[in-house]
Short mmCIF file of the C-alpha atoms (twelve columns), coordinates in Angstrom:
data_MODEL
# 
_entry.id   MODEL 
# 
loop_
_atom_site.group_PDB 
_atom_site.id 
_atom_site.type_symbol 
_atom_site.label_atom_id 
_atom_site.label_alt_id 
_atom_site.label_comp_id 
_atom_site.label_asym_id 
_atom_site.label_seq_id 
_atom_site.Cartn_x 
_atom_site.Cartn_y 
_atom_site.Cartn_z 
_atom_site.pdbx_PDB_model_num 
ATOM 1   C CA . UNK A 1   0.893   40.634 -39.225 1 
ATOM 2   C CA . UNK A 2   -1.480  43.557 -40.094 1 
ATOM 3   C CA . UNK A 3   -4.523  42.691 -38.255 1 
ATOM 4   C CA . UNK A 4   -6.684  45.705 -37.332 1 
ATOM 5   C CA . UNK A 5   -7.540  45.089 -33.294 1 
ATOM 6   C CA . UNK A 6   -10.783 47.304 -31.850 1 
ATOM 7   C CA . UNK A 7   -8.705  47.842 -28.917 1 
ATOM 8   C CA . UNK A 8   -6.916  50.496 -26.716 1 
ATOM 9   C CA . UNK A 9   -4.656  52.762 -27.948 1 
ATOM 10  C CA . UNK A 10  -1.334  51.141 -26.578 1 
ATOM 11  C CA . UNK A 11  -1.993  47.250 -26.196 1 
ATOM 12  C CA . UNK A 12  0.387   44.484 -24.615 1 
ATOM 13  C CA . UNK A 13  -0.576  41.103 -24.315 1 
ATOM 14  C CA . UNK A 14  0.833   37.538 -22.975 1 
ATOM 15  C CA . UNK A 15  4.745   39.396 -23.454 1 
ATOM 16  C CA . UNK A 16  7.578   36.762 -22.321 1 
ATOM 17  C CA . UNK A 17  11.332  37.623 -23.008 1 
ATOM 18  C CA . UNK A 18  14.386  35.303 -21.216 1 
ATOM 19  C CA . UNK A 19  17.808  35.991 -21.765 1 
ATOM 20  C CA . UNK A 20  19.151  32.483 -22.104 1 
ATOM 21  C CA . UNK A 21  17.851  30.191 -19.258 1 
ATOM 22  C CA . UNK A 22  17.007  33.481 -17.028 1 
ATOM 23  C CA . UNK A 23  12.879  34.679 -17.625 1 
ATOM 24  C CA . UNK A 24  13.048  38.414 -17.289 1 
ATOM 25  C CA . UNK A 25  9.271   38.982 -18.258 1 
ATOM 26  C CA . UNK A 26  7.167   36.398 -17.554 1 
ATOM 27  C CA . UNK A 27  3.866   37.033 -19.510 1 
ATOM 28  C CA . UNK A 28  2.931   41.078 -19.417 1 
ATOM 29  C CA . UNK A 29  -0.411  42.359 -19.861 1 
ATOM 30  C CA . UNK A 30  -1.468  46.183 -19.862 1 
ATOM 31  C CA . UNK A 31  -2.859  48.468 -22.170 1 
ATOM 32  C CA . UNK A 32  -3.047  52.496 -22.204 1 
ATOM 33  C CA . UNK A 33  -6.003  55.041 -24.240 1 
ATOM 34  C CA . UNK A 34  -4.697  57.717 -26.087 1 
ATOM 35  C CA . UNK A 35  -3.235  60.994 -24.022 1 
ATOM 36  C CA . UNK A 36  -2.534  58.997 -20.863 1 
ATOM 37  C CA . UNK A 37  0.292   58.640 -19.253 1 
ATOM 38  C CA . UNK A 38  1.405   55.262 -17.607 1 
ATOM 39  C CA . UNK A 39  4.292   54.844 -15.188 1 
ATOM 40  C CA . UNK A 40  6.294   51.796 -14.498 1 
ATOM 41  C CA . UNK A 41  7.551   51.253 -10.630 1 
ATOM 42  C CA . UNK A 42  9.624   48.347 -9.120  1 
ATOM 43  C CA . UNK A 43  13.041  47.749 -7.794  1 
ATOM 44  C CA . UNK A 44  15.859  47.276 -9.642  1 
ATOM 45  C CA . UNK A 45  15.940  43.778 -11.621 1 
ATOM 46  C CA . UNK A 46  11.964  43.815 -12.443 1 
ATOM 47  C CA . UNK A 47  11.982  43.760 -15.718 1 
ATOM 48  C CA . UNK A 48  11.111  47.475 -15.721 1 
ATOM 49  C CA . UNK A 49  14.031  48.420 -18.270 1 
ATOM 50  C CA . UNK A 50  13.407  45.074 -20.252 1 
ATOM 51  C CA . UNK A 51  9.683   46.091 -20.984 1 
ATOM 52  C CA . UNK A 52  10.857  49.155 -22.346 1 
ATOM 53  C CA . UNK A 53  13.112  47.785 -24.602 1 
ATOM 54  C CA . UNK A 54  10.787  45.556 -25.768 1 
ATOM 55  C CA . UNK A 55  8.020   48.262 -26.312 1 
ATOM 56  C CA . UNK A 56  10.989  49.638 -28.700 1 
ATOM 57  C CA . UNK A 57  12.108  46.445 -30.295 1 
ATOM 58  C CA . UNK A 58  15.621  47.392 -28.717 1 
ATOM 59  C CA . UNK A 59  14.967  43.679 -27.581 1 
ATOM 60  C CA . UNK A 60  12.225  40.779 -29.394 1 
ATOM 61  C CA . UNK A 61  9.830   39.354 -26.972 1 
ATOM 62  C CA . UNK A 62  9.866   35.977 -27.440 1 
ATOM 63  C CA . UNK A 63  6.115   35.445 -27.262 1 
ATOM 64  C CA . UNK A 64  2.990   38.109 -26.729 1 
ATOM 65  C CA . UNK A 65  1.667   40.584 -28.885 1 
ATOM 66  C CA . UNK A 66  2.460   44.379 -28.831 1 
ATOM 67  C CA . UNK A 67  -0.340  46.831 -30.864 1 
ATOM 68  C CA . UNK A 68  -0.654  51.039 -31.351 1 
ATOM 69  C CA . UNK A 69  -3.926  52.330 -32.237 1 
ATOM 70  C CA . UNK A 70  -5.277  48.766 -33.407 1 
ATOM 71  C CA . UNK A 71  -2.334  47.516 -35.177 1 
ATOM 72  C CA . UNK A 72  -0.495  44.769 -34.523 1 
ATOM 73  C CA . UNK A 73  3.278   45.648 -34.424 1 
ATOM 74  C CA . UNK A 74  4.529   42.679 -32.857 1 
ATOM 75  C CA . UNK A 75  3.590   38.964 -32.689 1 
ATOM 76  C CA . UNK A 76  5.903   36.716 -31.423 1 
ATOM 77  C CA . UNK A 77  4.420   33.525 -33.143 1 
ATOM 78  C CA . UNK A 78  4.952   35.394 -36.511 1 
ATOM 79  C CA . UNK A 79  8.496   36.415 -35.711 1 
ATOM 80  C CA . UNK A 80  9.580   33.297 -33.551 1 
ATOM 81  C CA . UNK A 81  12.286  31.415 -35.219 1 
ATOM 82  C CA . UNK A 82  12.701  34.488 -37.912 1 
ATOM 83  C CA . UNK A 83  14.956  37.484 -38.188 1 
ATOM 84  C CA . UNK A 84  13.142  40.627 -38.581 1 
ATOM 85  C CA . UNK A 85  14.981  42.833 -41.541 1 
ATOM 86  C CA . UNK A 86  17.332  45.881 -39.669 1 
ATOM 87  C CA . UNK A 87  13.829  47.931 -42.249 1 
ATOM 88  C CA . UNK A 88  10.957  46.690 -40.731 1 
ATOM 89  C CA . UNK A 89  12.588  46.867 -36.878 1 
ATOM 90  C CA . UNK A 90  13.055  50.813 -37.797 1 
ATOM 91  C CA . UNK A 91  9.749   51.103 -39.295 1 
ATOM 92  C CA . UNK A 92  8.155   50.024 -36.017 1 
ATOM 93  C CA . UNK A 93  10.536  52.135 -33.963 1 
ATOM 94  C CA . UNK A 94  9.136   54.862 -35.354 1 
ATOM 95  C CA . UNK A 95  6.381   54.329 -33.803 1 
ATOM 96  C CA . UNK A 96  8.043   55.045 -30.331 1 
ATOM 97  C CA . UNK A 97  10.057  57.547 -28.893 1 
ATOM 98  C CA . UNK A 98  12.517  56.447 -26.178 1 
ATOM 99  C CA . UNK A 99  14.489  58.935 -23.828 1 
ATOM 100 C CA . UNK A 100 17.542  57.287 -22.489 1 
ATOM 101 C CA . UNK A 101 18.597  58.285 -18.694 1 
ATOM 102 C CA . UNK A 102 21.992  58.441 -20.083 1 
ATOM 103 C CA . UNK A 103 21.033  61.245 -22.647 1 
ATOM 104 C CA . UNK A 104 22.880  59.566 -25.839 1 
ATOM 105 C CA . UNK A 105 23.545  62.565 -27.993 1 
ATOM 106 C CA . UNK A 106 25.621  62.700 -30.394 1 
ATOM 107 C CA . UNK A 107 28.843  64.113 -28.827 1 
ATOM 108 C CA . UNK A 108 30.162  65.372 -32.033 1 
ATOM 109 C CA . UNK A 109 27.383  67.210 -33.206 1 
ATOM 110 C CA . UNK A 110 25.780  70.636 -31.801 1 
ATOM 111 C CA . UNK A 111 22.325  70.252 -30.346 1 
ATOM 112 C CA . UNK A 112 20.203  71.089 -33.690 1 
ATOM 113 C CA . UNK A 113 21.828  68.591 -35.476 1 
ATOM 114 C CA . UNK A 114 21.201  65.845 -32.983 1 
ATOM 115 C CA . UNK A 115 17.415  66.510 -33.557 1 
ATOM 116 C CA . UNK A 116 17.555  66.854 -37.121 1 
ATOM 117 C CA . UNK A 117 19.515  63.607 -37.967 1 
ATOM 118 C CA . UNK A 118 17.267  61.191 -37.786 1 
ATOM 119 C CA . UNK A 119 14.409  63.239 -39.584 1 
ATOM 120 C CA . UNK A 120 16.647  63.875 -42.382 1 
ATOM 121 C CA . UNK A 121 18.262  60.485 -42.925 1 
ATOM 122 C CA . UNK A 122 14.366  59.262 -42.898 1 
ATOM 123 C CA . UNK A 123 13.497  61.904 -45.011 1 
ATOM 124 C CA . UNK A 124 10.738  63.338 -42.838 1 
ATOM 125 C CA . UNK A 125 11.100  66.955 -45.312 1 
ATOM 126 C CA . UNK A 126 13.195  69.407 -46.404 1 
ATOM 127 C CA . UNK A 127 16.494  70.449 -45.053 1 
ATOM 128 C CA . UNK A 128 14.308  73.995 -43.984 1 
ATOM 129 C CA . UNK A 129 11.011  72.252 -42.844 1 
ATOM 130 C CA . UNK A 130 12.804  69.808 -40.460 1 
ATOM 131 C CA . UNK A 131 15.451  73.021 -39.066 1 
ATOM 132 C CA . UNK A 132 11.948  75.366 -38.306 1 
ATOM 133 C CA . UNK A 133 10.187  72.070 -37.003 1 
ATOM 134 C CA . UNK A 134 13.896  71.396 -34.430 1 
ATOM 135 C CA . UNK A 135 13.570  74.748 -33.575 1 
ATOM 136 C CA . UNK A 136 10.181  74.767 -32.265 1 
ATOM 137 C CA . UNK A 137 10.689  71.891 -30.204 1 
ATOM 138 C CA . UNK A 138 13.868  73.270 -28.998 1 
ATOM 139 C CA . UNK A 139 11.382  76.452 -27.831 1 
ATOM 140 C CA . UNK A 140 9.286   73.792 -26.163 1 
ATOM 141 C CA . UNK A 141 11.851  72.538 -23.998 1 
ATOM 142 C CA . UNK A 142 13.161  75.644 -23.392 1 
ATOM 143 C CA . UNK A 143 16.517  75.803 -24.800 1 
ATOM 144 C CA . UNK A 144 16.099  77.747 -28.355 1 
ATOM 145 C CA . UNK A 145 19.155  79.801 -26.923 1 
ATOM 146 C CA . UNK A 146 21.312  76.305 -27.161 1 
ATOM 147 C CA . UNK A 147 20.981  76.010 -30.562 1 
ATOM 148 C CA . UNK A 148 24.430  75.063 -31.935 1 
ATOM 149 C CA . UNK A 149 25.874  74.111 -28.402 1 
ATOM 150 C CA . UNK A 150 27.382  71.021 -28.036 1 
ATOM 151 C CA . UNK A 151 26.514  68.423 -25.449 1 
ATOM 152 C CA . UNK A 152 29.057  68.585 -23.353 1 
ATOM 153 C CA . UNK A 153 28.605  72.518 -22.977 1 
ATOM 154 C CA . UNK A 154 25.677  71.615 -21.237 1 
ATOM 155 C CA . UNK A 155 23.659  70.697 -17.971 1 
ATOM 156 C CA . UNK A 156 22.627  67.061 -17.163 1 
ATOM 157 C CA . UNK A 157 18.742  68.652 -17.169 1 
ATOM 158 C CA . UNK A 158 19.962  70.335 -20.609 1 
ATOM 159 C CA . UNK A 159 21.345  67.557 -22.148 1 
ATOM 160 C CA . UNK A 160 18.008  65.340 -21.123 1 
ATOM 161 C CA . UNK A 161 15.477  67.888 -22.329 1 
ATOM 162 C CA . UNK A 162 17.607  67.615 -26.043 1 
ATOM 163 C CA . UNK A 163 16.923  64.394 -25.793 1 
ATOM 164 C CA . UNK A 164 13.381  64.687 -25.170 1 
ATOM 165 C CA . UNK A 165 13.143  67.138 -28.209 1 
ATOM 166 C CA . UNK A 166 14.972  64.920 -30.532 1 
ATOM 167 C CA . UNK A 167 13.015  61.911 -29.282 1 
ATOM 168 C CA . UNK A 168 9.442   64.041 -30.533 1 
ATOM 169 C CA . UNK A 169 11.268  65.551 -33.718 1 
ATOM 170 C CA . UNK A 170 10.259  61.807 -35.574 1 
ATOM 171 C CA . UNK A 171 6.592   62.430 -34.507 1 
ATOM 172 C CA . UNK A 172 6.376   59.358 -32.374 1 
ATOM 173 C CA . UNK A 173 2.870   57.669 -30.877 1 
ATOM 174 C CA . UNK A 174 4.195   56.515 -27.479 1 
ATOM 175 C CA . UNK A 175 6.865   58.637 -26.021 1 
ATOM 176 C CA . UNK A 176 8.669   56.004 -23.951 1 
ATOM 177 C CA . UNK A 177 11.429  57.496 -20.247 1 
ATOM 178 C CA . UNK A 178 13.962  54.861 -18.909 1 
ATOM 179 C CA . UNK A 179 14.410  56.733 -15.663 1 
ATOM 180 C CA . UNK A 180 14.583  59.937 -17.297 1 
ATOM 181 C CA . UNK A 181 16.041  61.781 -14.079 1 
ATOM 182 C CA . UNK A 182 18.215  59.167 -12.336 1 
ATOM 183 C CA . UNK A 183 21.477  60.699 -13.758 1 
ATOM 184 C CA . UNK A 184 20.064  64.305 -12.354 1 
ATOM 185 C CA . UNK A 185 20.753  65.745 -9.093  1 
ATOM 186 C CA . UNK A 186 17.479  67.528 -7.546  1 
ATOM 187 C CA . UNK A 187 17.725  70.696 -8.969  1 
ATOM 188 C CA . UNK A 188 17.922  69.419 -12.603 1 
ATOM 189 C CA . UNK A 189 15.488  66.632 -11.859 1 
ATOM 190 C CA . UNK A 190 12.667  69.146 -11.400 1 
ATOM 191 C CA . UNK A 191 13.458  70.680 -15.112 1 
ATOM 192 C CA . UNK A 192 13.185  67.352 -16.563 1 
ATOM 193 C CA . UNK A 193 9.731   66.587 -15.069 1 
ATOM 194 C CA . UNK A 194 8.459   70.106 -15.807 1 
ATOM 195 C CA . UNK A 195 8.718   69.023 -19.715 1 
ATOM 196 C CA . UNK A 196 7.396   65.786 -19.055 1 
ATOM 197 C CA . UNK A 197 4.121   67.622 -17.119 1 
ATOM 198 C CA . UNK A 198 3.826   70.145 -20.369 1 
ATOM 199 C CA . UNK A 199 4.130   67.176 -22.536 1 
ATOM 200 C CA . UNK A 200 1.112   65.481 -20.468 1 
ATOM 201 C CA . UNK A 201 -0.514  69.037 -21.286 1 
ATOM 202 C CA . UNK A 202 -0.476  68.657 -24.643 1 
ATOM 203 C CA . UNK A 203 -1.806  65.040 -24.685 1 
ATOM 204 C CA . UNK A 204 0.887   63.166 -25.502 1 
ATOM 205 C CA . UNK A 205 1.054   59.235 -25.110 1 
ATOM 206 C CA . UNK A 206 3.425   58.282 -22.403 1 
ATOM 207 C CA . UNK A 207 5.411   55.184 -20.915 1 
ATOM 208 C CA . UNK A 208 7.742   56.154 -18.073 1 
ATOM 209 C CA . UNK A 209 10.239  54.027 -15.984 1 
ATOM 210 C CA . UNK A 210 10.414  55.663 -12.869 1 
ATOM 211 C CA . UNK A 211 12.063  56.180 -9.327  1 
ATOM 212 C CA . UNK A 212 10.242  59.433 -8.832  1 
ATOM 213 C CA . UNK A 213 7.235   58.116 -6.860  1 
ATOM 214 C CA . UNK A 214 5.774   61.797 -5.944  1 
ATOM 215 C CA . UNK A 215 6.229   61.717 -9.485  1 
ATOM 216 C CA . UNK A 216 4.534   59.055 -10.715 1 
ATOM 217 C CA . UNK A 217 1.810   59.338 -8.311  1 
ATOM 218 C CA . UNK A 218 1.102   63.505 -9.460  1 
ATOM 219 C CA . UNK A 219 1.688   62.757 -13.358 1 
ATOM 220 C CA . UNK A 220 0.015   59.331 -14.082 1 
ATOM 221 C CA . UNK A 221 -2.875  58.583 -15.798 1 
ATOM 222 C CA . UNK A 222 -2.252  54.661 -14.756 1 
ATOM 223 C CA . UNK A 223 0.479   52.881 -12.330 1 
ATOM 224 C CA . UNK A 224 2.400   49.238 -12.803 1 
ATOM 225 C CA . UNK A 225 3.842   48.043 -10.164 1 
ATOM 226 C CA . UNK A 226 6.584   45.232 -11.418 1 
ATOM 227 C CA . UNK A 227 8.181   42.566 -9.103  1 
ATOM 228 C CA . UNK A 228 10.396  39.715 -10.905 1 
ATOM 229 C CA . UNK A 229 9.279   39.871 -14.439 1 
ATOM 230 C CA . UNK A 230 5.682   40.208 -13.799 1 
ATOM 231 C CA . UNK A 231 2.446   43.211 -13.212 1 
ATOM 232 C CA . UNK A 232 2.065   42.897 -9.127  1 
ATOM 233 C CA . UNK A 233 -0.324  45.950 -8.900  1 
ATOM 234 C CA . UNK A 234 -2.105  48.168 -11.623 1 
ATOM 235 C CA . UNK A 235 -4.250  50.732 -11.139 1 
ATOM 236 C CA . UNK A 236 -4.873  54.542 -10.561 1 
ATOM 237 C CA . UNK A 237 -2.324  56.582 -8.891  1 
ATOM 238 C CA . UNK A 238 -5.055  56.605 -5.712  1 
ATOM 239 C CA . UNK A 239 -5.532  52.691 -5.924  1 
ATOM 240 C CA . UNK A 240 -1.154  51.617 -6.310  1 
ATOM 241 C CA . UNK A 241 -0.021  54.291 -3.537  1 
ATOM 242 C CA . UNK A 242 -3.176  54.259 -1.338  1 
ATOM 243 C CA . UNK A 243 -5.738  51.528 -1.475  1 
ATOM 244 C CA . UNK A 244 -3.179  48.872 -2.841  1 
ATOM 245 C CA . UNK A 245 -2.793  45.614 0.235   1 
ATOM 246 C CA . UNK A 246 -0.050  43.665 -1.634  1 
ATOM 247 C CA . UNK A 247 2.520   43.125 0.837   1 
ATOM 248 C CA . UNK A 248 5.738   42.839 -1.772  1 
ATOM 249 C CA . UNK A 249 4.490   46.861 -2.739  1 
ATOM 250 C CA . UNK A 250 3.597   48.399 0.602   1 
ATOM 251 C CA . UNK A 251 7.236   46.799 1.726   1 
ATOM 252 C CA . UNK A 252 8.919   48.652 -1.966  1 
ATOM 253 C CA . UNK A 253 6.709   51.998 -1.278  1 
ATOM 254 C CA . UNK A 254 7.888   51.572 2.831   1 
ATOM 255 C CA . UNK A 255 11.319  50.381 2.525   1 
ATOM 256 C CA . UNK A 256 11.957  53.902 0.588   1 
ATOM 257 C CA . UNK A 257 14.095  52.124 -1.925  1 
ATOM 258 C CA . UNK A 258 13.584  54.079 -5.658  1 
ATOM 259 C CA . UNK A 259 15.356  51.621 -7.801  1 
# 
């Protein structure tokens, strides 16, 4: 479907998935402009992680629409009873960027391959353009001295921030976090969402899965609040963690649970 929507830049509408007989999400509506920053906060079970997947066509909703900068990628009426080619799934990956929390690098290869991979099985340039373009994104992140280490020579925060880079190196609209720090201790936590602040800096498009509530609250543009499989609270930072009266989030935000 190639309809052209006047809309925001990131728009989700009516989005259902069930895994058998179990609803997961149960009909998701948000929508995010261009440069902001949106963070997703629930306990564990949600449908936080789902929605992500989703976003990424990791998973098909079964119903609901899913559009980037007016066009629609996903419509579950046009895909419902059909297999979408292994092509057209990658071609609207691309226009995400997802950041696992379990990093997902390549173990056997050093870090400037992992970024360049991708790229140069898609054919993104030249062998030379797409090693100068790693290289400044490995600057960005702050490890252009880790060049040809391998993962396991390095840090959780290290290893995360690769992934980060390598996640940008396809040029991606929306970068998408699934709890980008929850495999961090504290210490390597705060490197992680140092990257994720410069990224906000340079007006990048962001959808983040988070435990990190200071986090969320200093970083966001927009706040979801997600209780079994559907949008409880949305809003400012100010109006979810302030002004908010729904009893099921003061209890989450009180209870100091962060999954």
């Amino acid at each position: 479907m190639s309809e052209i929507l006047e809309e925001k830049y990131l728009q989700v509408k009516g989005l259902y998935k069930s895994f058998g007989d179990f609803p997961v999400l149960k009909g998701i509506d948000f929508s995010l402009n261009k440069g902001e920053i949106l963070s997703i906060i629930g306990s564990s079970g949600s449908g936080k992680s789902t929605l992500l997947r989703c976003l990424n066509f990791l998973e098909l909703a079964d119903a609901g629409t899913i559009s980037v900068n007016g066009e629609v990628l996903y419509d579950g009426v046009d895909f419902k009873g059909k297999k979408a080619s292994d092509k057209d799934l990658r071609e609207k990956r691309l226009h995400f960027g997802l950041v696992f929390q379990s990093f997902n690098l390549f173990p056997q290869y050093d870090v400037l391959k992992n970024l360049m991979l991708a790229p140069l099985l898609l054919k993104k340039g030249t062998k030379e353009e797409l090693e100068q373009k790693a290289m400044a994104l490995l600057e960005s992140v702050g490890l252009s001295d880790k060049v040809h280490y391998y993962p396991y020579q390095l840090s959780g925060g290290q290893q995360q921030r690769v992934s980060i880079a390598r996640a940008l190196a396809l040029d991606p609209d929306i970068l998408c976090f699934d709890e980008p720090t929850s495999a961090l201790d504290p210490e390597l936590t705060v490197e992680v969402l140092r990257v994720i602040k410069g990224l906000k800096a340079l007006g990048s498009t962001m959808v983040i899965v988070t435990h990190e509530m200071e986090f969320a609250r200093s970083v966001s543009d927009r706040v979801i609040y997600m209780r079994d499989g559907i949008i409880e609270a949305e809003g400012t930072p100010e109006e979810v963690f302030g002004e908010n009266q729904n009893p099921h989030l003061q209890q989450f935000l009180n209870s100091g649970k962060t999954i």
